[in-house]
N, C-alpha and C positions, 0 to 999 in steps of 0.2 A: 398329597404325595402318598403314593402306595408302596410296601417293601412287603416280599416274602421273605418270613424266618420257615428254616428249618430244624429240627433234630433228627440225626438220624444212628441209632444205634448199632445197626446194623447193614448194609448192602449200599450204594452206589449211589449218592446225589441225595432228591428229595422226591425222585420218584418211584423206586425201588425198595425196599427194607424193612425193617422192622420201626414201624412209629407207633411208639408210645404216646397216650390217652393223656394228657397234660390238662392243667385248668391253669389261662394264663388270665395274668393282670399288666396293667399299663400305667404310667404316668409322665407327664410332663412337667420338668424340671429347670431352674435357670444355675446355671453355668457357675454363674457369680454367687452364689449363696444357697446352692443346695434346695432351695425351696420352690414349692409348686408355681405352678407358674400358667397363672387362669385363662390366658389370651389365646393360648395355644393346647386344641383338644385331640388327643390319639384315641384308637380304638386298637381291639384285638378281634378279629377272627377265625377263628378256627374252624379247619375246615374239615372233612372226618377222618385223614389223613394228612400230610405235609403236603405244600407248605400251610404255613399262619399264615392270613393277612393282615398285617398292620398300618394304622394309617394315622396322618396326622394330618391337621386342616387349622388356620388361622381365627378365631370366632372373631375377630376386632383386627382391625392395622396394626399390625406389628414391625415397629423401626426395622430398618432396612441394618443386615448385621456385616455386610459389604466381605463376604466369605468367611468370617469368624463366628465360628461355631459359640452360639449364645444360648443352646438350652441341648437339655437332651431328652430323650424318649426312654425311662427305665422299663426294662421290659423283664417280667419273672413267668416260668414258666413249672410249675411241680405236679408231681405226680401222688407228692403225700405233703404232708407239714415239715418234714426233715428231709425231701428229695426235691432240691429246686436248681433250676438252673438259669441265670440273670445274664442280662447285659444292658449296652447304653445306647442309644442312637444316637449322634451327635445331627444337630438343628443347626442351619446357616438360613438366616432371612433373606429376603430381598423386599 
């Protein structure tokens, strides 16, 4: 699965504006217990403007989660060690 994230500071979408130089990080997480979670690998890529590409790929079988979102993709995004900006992507198996 591929998802484009954006930031956009200033002007219109993610194709227009002002995009700031970010260093992002990724991780996958289970739902139930907050912790990492090995079966299922994300990536970030940055591109030298907006969007990010983020991806996630199953490395093993992973139980079938029948539309209940069973992990998620924390994604952190800064520009300094005090300037960050997060979110979750929620994961449903098949």
């Amino acid at each position: 699965m591929t998802l484009e994230l954006c930031y956009n500071e200033a002007g219109s979408g993610c194709t227009s504006g002002s995009f700031p130089s970010f260093t992002w990080t990724e991780g996958i997480y289970s739902v139930k217990n907050d912790k990492p979670y090995r079966k299922i690998v994300g990536s970030i890529h940055p591109n030298a403007g907006n969007p990010v590409d983020g991806r996630i790929a199953a490395k093993k079988k992973v139980r079938n989660s029948h539309g209940v979102v069973t992990y998620y993709q924390y994604v952190e995004g800064c520009l300094s060690s005090s300037e960050c900006i997060t979110g979750e992507i929620g994961i449903a198996t098949q």
